[in-house]
C-alpha positions as a Python dict, from the first residue, in 0.01 Angstrom:
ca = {
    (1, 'X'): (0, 0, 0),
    (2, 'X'): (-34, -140, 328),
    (3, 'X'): (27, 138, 580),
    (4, 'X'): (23, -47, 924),
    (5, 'X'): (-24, -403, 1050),
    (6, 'X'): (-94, -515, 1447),
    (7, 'X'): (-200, -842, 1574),
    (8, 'X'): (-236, -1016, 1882),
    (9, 'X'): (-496, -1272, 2075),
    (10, 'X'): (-761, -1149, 2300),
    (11, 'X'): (-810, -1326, 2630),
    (12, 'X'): (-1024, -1605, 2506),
    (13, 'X'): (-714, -1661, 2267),
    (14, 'X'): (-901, -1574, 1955),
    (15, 'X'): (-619, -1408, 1703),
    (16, 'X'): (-679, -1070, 1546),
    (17, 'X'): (-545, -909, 1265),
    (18, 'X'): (-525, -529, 1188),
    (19, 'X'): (-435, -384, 815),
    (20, 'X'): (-453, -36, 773),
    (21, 'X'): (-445, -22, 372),
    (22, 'X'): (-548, 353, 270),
    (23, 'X'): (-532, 246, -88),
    (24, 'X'): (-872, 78, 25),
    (25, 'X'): (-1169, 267, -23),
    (26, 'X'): (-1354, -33, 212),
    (27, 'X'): (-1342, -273, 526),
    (28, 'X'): (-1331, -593, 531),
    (29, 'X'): (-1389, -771, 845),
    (30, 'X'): (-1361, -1173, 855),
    (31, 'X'): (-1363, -1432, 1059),
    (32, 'X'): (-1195, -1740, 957),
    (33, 'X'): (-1188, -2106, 1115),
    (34, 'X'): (-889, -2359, 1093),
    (35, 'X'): (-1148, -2627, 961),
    (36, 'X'): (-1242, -2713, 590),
    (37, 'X'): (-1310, -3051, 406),
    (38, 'X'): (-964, -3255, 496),
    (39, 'X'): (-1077, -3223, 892),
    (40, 'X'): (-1417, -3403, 780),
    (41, 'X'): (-1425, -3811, 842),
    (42, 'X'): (-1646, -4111, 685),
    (43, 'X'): (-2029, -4033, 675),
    (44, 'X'): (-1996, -3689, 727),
    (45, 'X'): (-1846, -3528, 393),
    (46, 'X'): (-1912, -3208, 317),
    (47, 'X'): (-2017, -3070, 683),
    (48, 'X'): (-1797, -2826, 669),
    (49, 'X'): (-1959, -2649, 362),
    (50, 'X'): (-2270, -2705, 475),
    (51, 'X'): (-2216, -2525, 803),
    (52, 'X'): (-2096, -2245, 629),
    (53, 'X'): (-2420, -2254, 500),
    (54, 'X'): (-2616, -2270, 813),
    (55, 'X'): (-2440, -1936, 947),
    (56, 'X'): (-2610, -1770, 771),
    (57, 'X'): (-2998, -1886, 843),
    (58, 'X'): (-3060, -1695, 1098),
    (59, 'X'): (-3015, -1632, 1467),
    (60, 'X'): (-3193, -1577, 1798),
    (61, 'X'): (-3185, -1177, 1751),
    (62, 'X'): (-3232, -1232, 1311),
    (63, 'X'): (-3435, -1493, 1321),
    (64, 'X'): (-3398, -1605, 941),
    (65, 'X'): (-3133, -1526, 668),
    (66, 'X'): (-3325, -1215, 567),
    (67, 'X'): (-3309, -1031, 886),
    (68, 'X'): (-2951, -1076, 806),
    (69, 'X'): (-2880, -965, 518),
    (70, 'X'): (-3101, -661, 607),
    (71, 'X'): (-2884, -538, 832),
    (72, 'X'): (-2563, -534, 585),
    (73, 'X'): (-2773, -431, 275),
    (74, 'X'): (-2868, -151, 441),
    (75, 'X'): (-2517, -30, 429),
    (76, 'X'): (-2441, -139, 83),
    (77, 'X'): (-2231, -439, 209),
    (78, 'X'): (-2133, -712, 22),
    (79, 'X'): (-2062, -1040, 280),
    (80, 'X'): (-2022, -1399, 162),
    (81, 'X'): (-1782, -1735, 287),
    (82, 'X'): (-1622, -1969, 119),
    (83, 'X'): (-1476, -2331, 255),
    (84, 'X'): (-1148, -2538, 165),
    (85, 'X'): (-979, -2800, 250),
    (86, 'X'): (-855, -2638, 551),
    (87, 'X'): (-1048, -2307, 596),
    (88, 'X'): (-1348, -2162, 655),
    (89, 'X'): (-1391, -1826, 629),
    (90, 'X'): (-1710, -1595, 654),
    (91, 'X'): (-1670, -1199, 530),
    (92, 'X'): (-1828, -848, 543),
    (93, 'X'): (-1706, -569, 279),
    (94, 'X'): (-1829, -287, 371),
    (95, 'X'): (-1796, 142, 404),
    (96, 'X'): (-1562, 223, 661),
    (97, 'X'): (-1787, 378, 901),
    (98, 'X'): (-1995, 91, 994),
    (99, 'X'): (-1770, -122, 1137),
    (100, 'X'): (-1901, -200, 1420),
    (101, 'X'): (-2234, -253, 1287),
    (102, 'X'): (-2055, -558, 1060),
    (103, 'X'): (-1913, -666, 1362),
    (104, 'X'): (-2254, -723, 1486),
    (105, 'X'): (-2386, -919, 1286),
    (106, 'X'): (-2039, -1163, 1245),
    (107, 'X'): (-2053, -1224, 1590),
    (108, 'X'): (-2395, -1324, 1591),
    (109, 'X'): (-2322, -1530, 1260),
    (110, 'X'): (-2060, -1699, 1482),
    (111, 'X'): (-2229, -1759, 1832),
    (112, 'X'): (-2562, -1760, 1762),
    (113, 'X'): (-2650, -1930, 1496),
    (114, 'X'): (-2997, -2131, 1536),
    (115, 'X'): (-2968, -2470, 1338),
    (116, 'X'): (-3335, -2536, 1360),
    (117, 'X'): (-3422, -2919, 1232),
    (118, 'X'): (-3632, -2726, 981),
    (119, 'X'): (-3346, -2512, 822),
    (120, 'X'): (-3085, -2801, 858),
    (121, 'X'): (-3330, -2986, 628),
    (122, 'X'): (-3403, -2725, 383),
    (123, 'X'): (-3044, -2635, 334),
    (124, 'X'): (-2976, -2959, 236),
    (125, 'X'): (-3152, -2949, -63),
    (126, 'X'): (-3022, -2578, -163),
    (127, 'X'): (-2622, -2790, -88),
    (128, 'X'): (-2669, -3070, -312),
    (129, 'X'): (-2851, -2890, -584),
    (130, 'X'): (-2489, -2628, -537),
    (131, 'X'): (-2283, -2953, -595),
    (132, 'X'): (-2489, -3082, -872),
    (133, 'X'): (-2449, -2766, -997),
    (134, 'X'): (-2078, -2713, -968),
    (135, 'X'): (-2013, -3119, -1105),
    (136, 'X'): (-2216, -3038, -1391),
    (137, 'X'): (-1993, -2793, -1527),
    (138, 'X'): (-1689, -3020, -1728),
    (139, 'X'): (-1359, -2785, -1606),
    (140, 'X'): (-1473, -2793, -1246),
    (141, 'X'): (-1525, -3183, -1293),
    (142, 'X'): (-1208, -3242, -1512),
    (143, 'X'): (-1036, -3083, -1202),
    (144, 'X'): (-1188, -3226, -897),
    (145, 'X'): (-1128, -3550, -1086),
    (146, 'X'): (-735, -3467, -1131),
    (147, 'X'): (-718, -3387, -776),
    (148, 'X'): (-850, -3670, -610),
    (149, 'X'): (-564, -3868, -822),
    (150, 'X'): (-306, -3612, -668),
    (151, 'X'): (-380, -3624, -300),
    (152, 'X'): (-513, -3997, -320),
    (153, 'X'): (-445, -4189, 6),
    (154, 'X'): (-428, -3804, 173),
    (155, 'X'): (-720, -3602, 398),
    (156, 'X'): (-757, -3395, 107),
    (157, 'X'): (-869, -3658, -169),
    (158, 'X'): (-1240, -3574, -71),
    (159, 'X'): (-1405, -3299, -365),
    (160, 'X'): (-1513, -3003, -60),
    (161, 'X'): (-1889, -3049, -91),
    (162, 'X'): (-1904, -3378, 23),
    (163, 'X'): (-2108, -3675, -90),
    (164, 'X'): (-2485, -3601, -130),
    (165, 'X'): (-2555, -3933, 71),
    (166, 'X'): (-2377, -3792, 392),
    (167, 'X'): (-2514, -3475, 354),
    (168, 'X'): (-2892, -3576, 345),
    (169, 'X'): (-2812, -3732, 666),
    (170, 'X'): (-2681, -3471, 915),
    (171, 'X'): (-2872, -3429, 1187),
    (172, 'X'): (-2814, -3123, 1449),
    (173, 'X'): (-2648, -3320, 1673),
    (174, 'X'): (-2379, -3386, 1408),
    (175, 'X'): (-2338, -3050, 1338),
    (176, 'X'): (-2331, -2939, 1703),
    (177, 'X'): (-2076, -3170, 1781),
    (178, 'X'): (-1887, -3037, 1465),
    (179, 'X'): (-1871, -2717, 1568),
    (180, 'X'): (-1788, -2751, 1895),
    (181, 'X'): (-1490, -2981, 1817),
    (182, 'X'): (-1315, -2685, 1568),
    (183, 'X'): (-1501, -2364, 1570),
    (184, 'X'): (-1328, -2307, 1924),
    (185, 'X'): (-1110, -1985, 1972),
    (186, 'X'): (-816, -2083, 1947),
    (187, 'X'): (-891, -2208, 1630),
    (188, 'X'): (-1072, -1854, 1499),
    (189, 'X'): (-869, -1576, 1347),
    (190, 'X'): (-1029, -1229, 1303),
    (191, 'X'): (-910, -1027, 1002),
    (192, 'X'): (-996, -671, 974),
    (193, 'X'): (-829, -499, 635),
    (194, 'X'): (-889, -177, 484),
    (195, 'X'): (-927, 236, 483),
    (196, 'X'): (-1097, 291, 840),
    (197, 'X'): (-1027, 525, 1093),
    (198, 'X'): (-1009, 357, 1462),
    (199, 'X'): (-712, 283, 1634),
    (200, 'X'): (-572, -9, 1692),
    (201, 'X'): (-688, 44, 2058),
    (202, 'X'): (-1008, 89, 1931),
    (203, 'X'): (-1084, -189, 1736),
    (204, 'X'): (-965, -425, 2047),
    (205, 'X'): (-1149, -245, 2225),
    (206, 'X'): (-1464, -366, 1941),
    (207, 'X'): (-1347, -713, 1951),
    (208, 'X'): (-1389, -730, 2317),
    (209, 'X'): (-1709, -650, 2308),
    (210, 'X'): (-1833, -872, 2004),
    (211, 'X'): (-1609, -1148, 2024),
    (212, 'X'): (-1451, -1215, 2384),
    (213, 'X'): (-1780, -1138, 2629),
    (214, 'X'): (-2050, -1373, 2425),
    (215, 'X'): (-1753, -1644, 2426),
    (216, 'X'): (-1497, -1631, 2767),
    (217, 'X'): (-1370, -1984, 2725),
    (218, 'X'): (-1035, -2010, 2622),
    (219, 'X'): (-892, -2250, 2410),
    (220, 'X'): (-530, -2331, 2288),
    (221, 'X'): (-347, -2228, 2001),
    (222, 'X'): (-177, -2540, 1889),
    (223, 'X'): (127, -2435, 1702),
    (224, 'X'): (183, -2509, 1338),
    (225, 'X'): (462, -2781, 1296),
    (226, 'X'): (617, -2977, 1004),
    (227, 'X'): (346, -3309, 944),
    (228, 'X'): (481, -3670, 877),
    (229, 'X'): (215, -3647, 569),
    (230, 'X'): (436, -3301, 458),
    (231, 'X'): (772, -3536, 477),
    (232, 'X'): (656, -3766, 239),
    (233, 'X'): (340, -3657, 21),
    (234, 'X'): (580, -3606, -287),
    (235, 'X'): (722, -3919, -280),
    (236, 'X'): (407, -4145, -233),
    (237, 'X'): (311, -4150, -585),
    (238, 'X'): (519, -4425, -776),
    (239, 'X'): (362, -4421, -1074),
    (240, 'X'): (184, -4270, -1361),
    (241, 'X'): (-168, -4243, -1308),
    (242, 'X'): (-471, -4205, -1569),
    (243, 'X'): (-812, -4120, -1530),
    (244, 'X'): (-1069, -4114, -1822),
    (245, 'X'): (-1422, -4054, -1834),
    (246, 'X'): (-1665, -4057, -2130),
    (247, 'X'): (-1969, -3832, -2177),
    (248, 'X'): (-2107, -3864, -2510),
    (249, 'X'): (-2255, -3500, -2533),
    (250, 'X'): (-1976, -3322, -2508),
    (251, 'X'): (-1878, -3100, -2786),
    (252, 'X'): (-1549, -3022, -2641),
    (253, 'X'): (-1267, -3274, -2484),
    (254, 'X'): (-1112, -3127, -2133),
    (255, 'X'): (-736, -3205, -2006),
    (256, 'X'): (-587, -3186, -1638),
    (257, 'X'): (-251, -3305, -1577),
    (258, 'X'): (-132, -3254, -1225),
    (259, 'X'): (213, -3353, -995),
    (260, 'X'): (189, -3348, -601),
    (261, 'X'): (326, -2950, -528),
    (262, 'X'): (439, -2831, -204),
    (263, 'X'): (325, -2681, 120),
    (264, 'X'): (314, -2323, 245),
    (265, 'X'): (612, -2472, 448),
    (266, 'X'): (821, -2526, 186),
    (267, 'X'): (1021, -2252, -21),
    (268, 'X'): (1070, -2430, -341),
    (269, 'X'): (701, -2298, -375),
    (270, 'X'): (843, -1989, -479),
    (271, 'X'): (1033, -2117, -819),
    (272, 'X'): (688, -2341, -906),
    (273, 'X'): (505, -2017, -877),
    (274, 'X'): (754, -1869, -1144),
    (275, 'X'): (701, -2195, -1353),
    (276, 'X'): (278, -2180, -1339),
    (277, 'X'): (332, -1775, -1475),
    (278, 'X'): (567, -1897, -1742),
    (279, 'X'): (364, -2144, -1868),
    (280, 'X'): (-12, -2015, -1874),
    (281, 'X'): (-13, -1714, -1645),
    (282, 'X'): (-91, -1488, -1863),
    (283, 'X'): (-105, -1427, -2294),
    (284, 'X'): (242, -1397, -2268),
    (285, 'X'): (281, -1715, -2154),
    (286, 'X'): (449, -2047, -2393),
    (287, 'X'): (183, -2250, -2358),
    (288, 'X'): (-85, -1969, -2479),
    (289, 'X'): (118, -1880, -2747),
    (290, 'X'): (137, -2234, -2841),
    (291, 'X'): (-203, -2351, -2810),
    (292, 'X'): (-376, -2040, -2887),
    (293, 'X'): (-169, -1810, -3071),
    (294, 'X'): (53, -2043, -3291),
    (295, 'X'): (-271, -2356, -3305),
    (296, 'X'): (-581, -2221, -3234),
    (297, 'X'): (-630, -2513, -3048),
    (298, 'X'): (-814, -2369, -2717),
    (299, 'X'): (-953, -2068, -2608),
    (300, 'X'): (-823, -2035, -2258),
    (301, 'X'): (-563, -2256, -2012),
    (302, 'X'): (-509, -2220, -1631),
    (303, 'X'): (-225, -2337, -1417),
    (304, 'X'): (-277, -2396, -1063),
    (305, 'X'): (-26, -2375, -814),
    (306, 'X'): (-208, -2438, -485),
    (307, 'X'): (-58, -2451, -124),
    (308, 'X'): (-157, -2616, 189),
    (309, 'X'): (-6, -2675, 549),
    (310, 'X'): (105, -3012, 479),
    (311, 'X'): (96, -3086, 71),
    (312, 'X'): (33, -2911, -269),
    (313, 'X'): (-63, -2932, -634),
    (314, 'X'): (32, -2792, -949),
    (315, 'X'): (-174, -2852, -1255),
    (316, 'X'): (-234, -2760, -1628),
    (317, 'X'): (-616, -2745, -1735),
    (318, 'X'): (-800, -2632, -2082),
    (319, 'X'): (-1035, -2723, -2298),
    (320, 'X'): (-1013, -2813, -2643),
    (321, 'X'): (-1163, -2984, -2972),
    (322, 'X'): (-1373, -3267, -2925),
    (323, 'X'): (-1168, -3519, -3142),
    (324, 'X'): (-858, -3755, -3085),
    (325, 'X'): (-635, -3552, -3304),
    (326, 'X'): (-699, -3196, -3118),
    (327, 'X'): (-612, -3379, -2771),
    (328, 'X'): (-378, -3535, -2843),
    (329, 'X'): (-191, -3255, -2953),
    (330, 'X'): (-273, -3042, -2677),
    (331, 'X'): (-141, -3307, -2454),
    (332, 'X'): (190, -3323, -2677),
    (333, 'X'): (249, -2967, -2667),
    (334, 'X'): (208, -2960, -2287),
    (335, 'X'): (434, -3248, -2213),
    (336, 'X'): (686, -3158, -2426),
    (337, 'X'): (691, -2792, -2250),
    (338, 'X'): (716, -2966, -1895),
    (339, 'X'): (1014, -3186, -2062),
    (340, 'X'): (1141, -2894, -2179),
    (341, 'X'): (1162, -2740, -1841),
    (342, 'X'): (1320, -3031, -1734),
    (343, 'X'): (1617, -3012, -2006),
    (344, 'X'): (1686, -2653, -1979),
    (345, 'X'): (1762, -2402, -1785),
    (346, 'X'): (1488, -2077, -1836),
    (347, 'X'): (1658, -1753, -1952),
    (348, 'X'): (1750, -1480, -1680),
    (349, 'X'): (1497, -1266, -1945),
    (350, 'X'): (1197, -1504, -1881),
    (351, 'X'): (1311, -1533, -1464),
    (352, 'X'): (1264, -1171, -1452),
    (353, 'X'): (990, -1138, -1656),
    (354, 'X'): (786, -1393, -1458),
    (355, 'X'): (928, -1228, -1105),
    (356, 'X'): (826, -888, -1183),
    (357, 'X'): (504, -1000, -1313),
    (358, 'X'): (407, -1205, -972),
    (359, 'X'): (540, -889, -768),
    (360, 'X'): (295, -721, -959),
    (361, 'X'): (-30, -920, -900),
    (362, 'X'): (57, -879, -555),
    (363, 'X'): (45, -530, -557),
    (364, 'X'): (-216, -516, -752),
    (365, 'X'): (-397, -734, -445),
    (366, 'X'): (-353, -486, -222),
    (367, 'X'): (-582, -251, -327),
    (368, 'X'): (-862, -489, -279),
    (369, 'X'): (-1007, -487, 97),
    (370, 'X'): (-1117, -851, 85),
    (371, 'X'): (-817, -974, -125),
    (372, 'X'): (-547, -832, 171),
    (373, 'X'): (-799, -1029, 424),
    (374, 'X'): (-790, -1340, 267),
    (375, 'X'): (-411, -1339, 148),
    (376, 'X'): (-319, -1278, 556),
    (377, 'X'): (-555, -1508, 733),
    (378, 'X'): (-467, -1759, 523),
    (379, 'X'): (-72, -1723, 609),
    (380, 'X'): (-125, -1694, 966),
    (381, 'X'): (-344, -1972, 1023),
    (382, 'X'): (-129, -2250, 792),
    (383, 'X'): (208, -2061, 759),
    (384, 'X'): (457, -2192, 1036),
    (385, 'X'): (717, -1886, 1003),
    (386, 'X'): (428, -1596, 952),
    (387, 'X'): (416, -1527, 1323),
    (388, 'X'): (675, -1551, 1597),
    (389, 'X'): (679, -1494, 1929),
    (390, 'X'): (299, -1323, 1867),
    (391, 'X'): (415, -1096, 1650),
    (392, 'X'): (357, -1108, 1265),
    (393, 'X'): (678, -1122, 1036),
    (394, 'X'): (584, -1251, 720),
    (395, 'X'): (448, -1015, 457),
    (396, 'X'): (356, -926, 122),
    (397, 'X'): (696, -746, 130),
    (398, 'X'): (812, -1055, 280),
    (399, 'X'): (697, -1251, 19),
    (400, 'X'): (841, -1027, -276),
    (401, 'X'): (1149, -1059, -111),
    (402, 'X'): (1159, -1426, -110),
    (403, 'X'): (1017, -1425, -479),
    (404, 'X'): (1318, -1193, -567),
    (405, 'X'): (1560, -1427, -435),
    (406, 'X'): (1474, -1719, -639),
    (407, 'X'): (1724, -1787, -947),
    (408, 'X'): (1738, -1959, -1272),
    (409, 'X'): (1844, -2330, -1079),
    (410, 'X'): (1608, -2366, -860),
    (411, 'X'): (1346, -2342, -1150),
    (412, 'X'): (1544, -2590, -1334),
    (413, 'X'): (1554, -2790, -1022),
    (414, 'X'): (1192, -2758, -927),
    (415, 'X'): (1096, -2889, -1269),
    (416, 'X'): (1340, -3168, -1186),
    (417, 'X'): (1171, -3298, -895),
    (418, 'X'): (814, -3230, -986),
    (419, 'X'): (791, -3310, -1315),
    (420, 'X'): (798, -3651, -1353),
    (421, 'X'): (668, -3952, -1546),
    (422, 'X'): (660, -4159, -1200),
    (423, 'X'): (427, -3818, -1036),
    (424, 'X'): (242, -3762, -1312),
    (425, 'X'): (-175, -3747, -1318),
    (426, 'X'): (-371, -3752, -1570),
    (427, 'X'): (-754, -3691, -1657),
    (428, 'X'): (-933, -3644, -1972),
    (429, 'X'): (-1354, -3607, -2006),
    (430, 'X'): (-1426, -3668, -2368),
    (431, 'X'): (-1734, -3790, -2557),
    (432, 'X'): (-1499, -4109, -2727),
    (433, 'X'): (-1231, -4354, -2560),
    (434, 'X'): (-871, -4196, -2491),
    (435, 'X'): (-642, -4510, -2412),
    (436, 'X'): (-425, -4527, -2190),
    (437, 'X'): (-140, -4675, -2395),
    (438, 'X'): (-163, -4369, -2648),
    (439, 'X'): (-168, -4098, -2348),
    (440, 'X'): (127, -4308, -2191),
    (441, 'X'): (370, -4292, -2464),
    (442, 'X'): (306, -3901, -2433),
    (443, 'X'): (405, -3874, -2083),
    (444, 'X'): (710, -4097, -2089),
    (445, 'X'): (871, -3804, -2266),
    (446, 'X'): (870, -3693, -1878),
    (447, 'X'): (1123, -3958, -1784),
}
């Protein structure tokens, strides 16, 4: 459990966040930036990726990435970042005691960081090979596919690593101007979660030293509000939209259906959340049982319920035979499960099942150092209601409070609103033709 939260903003008006968890047998300590792929423009996709990337080749005092990871190795750390469409985050997991020495070496990650011509050129080779890599695989390309059909026309239509053409042509003076324009304080959050010892007064005291002196200027917080692309993004879709694509090798056929979700702003977020564990959350869940269990028809399915600041997605992926017959009945028994939702109400038996289970997993969370990090920097930096008047008021009991609240209609009326022919997206990668017309009379069971 979490045994004590503080946060504040030092004087350069970086935020910091303290979680005591002594569940934890680690730190970890991360620094995250309000910037991922939907801040990116024309010409320069994928920047924000790759200067995740360049963090971590070296700085004036480590000259090269290996002088870097020396100094956390040596401690048995683990330390990695990852980049979204409107994060990016950089973390150190390490043994309680050397804090400070992680603390080090972030800093220096963050305001140091070399960007020699030499390394800007030789990470662009290890980036695109990473992309080719991640678009080879069919789920992660059945997705990114379904995605770009969700938040078409939207900042976040762009797959995070970019285009390989933009990429090959950054230049240092591109990513200079990058960073300067969102890696400013006000725009950094510092998460610190875990089992360690130091005060709170303490660990400001750290920050000070690491993260205030190297960097006085002081740049505004701009407050979170309500976007016009927030007030509209689920009704811009009008119609039913299908995506195919054919790859002849492929010994299995791969499915993503997808509606436009909603934001971290937005509460109904809570009842879709109950509606992605019903479904495939776990091997409980109707559509394993169906497609699995009862068929044998796939091996594994995912949901995704995904929030952002301003929009969201909920989708239905898996992976099945290769032939007409086997996707088309996958598709079927997915559709008709979604209509089904639509029709009738869940049982209080399957509301409380799916509660307890979420309130569960979020326990469960809290035992990881790096999971409590990531769950809390992400709320404060895209949340609008997590922090008021600089102090922090939404939490994980926070959030199993809300969960607890929700009831058998506002499922039912979720699935109402979401679930729709009109909002529906569809993408199949198969090695033969799927049409349209036969996928379409499917999905008009939606209404």
């Amino acid at each position: 459990m979490v045994n004590n939260i503080c946060n504040g903003i030092l004087k350069n008006n970086i935020r910091y966040l303290f979680i005591k968890n002594k569940c934890s047998s680690t730190t970890t300590l991360m620094f995250s930036v309000k910037v991922g792929s939907k801040d990116e423009s024309n010409l320069i996709r994928g920047i924000s990726h790759f200067i995740e990337h360049m963090l971590f080749k070296g700085t004036k005092s480590r000259p090269d990435s290996k002088a870097i990871s020396d100094d956390l190795y040596k401690y048995g750390a683990e330390f990695n970042a990852y980049t979204h469409f409107e994060t990016t985050s950089y973390h150190v997991k390490i043994d309680s005691k050397h804090i400070e020495e992680a603390l080090d070496v972030l800093s220096d990650m963050l305001f140091n960081s070399k960007l020699t011509e030499k390394d800007i050129n030789v990470e662009k080779k290890v980036v695109i090979s990473e992309n080719k890599k991640n678009r080879s695989s069919p789920m992660g390309e059945i997705n990114t596919i379904n995605y770009t059909q969700i938040f078409n026309k939207t900042p976040y239509e762009c797959d995070i690593g970019g285009f390989d053409k933009d990429i090959n042509a950054l230049t240092k003076s591109k990513i200079t101007k990058y960073i300067n324009k969102f890696y400013k304080s006000g725009n950094i959050l510092i998460t610190i979660a875990g089992n360690y010892s130091h005060s709170d007064a303490k660990m400001k005291t750290l920050l000070t030293k690491y993260f205030v002196k190297p960097a006085p200027r002081k740049h505004r917080i701009e407050k979170l509000t309500i976007t016009p692309l927030e007030k509209q993004f689920l009704n811009i879709q009008k119609t039913f939209d299908y995506k195919h694509r054919q790859k002849k090798d492929l010994s299995q056929a791969y499915i993503s259906i997808g509606f436009p979700g909603y934001s971290w702003n937005n509460s109904n977020r809570y009842a879709l959340d109950i509606i992605d564990t019903l479904l495939c959350g776990n091997m409980s869940s109707r559509l394993f049982i169906k497609l699995r269990e009862d068929e044998g028809l796939i091996y594994n399915i995912n949901c995704s319920s995904d929030n952002y600041s301003s929009v969201g997605v909920f989708s239905i992926s898996l992976g099945t035979f290769g032939d007409t017959k086997s996707i088309m009945k996958c598709l079927n028994i997915v559709v008709d499960e979604l209509a089904d939702l639509i029709k009738n109400k869940i049982s209080k038996k399957e509301l409380e099942g799916s509660i307890n289970y979420i309130i569960g997993h979020a326990k469960i969370d809290l035992e990881d150092s790096a999971s409590v990090a990531s769950i809390y920097s992400e709320h404060i930096l895209h949340r609008a209601d997590t922090v008021k008047n600089n102090k922090l008021v939404y939490t994980t009991d926070t959030y199993i409070a809300d969960m607890r609240k929700v009831t058998v209609d506002d499922v039912h009326n979720v699935a109402n609103e979401l679930f729709k022919y009109s909002k529906c997206n569809l993408a199949i990668l198969s090695k033969q033709v799927v049409k349209k017309s036969a996928v379409t009379d499917v999905v008009k069971k939606l209404g």
